[in-house]
C-alpha positions in Angstrom: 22.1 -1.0 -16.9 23.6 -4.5 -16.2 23.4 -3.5 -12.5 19.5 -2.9 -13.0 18.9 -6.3 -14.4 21.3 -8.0 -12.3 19.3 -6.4 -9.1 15.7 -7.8 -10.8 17.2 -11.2 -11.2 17.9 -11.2 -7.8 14.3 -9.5 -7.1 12.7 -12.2 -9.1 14.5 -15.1 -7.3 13.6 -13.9 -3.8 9.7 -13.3 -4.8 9.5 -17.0 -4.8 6.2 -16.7 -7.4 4.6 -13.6 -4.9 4.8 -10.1 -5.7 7.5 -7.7 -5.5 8.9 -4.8 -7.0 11.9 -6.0 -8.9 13.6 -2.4 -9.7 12.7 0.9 -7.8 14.6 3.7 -9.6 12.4 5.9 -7.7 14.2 5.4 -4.5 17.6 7.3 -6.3 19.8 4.1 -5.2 20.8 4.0 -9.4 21.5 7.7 -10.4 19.8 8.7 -13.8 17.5 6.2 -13.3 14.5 7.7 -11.2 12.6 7.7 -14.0 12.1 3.3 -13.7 10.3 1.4 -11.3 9.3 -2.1 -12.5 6.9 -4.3 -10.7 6.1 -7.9 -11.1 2.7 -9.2 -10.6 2.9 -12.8 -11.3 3.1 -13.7 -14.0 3.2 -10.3 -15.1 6.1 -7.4 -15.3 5.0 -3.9 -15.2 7.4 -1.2 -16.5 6.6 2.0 -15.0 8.2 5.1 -16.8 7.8 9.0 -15.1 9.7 10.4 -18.4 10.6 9.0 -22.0 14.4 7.7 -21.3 17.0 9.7 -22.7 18.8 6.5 -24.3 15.9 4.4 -25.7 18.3 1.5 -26.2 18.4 0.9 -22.3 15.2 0.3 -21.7 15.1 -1.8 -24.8 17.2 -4.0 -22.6 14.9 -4.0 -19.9 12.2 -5.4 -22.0 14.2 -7.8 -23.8 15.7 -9.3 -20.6 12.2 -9.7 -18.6 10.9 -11.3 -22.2 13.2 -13.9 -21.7 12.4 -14.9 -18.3 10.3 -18.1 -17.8 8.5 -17.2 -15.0 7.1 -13.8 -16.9 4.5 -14.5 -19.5 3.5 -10.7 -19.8 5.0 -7.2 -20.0 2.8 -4.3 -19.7 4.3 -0.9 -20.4 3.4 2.1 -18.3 3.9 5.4 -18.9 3.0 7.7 -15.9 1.9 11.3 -17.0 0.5 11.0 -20.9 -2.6 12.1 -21.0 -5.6 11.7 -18.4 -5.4 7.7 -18.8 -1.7 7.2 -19.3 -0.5 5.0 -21.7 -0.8 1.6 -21.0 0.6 -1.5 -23.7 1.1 -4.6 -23.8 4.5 -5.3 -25.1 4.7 -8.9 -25.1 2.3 -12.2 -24.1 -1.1 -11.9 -22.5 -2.4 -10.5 -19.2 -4.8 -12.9 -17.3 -8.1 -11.9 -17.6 -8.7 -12.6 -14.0 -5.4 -11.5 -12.2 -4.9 -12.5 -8.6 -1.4 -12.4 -7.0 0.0 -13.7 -3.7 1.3 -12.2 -1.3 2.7 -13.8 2.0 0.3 -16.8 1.5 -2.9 -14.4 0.6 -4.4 -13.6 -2.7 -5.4 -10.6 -3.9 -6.7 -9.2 -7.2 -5.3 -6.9 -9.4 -5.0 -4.9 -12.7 -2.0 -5.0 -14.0 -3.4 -2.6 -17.1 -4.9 -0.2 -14.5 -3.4 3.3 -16.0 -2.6 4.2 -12.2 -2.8 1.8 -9.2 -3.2 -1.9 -9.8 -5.1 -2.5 -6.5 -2.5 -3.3 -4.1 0.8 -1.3 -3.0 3.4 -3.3 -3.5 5.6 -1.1 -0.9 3.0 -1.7 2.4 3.8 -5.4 2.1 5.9 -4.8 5.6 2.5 -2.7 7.2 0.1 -5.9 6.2 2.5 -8.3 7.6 2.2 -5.9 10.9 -1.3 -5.6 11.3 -1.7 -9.3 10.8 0.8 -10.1 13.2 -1.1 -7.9 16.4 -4.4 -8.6 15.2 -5.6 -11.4 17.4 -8.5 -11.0 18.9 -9.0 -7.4 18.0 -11.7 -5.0 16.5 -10.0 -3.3 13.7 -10.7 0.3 11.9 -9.5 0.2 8.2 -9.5 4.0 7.0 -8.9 4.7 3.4 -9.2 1.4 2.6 -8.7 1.0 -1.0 -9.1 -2.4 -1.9 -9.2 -3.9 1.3 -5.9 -5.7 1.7 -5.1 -4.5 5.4 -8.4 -5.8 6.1 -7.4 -9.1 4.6 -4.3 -9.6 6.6 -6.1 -8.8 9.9 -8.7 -11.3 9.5 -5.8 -13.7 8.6 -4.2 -12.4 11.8 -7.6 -13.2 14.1 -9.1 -9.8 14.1 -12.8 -10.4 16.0 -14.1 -7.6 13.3 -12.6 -5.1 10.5 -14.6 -1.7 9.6 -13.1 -0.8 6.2 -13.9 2.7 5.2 -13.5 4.4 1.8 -15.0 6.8 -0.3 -15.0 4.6 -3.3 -17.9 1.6 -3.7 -15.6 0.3 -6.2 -12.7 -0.5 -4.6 -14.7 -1.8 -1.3 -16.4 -3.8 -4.0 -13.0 -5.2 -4.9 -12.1 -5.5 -1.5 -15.3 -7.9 -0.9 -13.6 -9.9 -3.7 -10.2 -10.1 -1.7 -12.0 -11.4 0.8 -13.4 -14.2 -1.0 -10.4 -14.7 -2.6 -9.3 -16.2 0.7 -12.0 -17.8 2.1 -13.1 -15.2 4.6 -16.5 -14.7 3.9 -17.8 -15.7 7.3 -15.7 -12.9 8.4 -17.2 -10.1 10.4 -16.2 -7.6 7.9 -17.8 -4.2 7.3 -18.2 -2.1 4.5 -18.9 1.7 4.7 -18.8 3.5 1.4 -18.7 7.3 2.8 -16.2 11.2 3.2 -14.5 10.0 5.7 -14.3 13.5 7.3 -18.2 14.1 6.9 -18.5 10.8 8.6 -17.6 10.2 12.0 -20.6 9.3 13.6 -21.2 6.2 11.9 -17.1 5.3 11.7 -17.5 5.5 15.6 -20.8 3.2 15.8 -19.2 0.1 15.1 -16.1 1.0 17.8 -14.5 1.7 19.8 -11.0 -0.2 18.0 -8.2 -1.9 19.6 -6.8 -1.6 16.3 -6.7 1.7 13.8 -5.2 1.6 10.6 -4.7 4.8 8.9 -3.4 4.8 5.2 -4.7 8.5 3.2 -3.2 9.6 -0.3 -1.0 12.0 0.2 -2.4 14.7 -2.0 -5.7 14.1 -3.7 -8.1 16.9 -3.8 -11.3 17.2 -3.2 -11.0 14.5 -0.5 -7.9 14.3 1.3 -4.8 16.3 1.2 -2.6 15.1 3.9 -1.1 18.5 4.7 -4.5 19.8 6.0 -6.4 16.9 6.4 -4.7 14.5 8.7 -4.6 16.1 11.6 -8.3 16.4 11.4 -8.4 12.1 12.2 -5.4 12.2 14.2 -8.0 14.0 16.7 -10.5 11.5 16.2 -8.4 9.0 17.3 -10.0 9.3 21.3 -12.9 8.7 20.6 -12.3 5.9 18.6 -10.0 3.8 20.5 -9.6 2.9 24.4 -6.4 2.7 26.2 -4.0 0.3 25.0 -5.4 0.9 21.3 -2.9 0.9 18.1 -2.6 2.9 15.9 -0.7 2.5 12.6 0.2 6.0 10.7 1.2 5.8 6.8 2.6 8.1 5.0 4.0 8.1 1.2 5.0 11.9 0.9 8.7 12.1 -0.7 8.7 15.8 0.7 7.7 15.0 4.2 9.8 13.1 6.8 8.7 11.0 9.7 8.7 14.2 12.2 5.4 15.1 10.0 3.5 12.9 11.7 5.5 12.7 14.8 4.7 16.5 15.6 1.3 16.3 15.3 0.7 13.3 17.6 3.1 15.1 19.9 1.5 18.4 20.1 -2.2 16.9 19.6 -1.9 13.6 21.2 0.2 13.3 24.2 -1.0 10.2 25.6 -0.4 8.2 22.5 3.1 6.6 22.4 5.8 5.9 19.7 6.5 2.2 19.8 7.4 0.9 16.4 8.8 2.5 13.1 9.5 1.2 9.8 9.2 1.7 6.1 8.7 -0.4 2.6 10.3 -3.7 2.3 14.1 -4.4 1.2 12.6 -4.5 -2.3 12.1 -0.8 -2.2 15.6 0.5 -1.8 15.7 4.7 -0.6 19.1 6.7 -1.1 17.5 9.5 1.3 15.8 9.5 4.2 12.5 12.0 3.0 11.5 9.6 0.4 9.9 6.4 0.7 7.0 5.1 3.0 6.4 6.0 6.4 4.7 3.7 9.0 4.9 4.7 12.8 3.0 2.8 15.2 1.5 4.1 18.1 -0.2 3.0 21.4 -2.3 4.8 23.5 -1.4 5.1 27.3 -3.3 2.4 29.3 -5.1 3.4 32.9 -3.3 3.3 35.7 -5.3 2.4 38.9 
């Protein structure tokens, strides 16, 4: 256990008042402690538990040693798994009403008492800093966009347009907030609220893309299980983009490797090439290689005359 809080302290020094995950048990790096993941949203820690510890006294220590932290005024207890909602407390302080976290220079809200996702993944910080990085100039396709946080970062980056797509009205509601948040409202940002698969007629309107980002859930049904589903925008991607187009491919599935996705632009996309891979940042520490975040960029061929 002293390990563990030695490797938040260090966490916690190197987030510099952004946010980080300050102990990722889920990666295996710590053996009998999968079951931990602790994330700080400034100025708030999240404990994440995926099972009651066997020794209660070790987490005890946990708590007691983020408590005592000046920078933390909050501790929320999550665990993962009880019930529909979770169980969600607040062990010690108060959680802003109005939450907003910073990441690389941008501001995004949150909810740190959310019983699943707080509204930004901590472990794509490494895929934002990416897209904003090559988004100059370029019209961007956000799919699955959740809260909107890729689209942030391209804007930041110069992106001439974003189309964020998502099934959810909610979190592209939230994601018009992000935007606000940092002073992008003259943005050419787009909004489309629809099943993604039933879809494609008015996801290719607004195209074709320099720029695709493609972040699904891994397994949630009745919408999207990745398994079955991906391939199905994979082949999309043609008529979407033009040659020279991006493409960024995530993937959070512990039981799949790289090759998943690898195979299926191979076999279904031959003219789209492999430039860039990379996973979650250095805060997000993996023991093997099927766990963990997947990104692979990819770039289709450009004509030759």
């Amino acid at each position: 256990m002293q390990s563990i809080i030695e490797w938040m302290e260090q966490q916690l020094r190197k987030a510099e008042g952004e946010s980080r995950r300050l102990f990722h048990g889920r990666g295996g790096m710590v053996p009998g402690y999968e079951w931990l993941v602790v994330d700080w949203l400034p100025p708030v820690a999240v404990i994440r538990v995926y099972k009651q510890p066997a020794e209660p006294v070790e987490i005890d220590r946990v708590i007691s040693w983020l408590s005592s932290q000046v920078e933390i005024e909050a501790v929320v207890w999550q665990a993962r798994g009880v019930g529909a909602e979770g169980d969600v407390r607040v062990l010690q302080g108060e959680v802003p009403e109005r939450h907003v976290i910073r990441e690389a220079g941008l501001h995004y809200q949150v909810d740190a008492l959310a019983p699943q996702n707080s509204g930004l993944f901590l472990d794509m910080r490494p895929g934002r800093q990416w897209v904003r990085d090559h988004a100059q100039g370029a019209r961007v396709l956000n799919l699955f966009a959740y809260t909107c946080a890729f689209s942030v970062a391209a804007v930041a980056g110069g992106a001439a347009c974003v189309v964020n797509v998502d099934m959810s009205s909610r979190a592209l509601s939230a994601g018009r907030q992000n935007h606000r948040l940092n002073q992008q409202e003259k943005a050419d940002v787009r909004y489309l609220a629809v099943n993604l698969l039933k879809s494609w007629s008015r996801v290719r309107k607004p195209g074709p893309y320099e720029l695709v980002v493609i972040d699904p859930p891994s397994f949630q049904p009745g919408s999207f299980v990745a398994v079955k589903d991906y391939i199905k925008v994979l082949r999309r991607l043609p008529e979407l983009t033009v040659p020279g187009s991006k493409v960024v491919l995530c993937h959070n599935d512990p039981k799949e490797t790289r090759q998943f996705l690898e195979v299926l632009m191979e076999e279904n996309l031959p003219d789209f090439t492999c430039i860039e891979c990379f996973g979650a940042g250095e805060d997000f520490p993996e023991l093997g290689t099927l766990q963990g975040l997947k990104v692979t960029v990819y770039q289709r061929e450009e004509l030759t005359a």
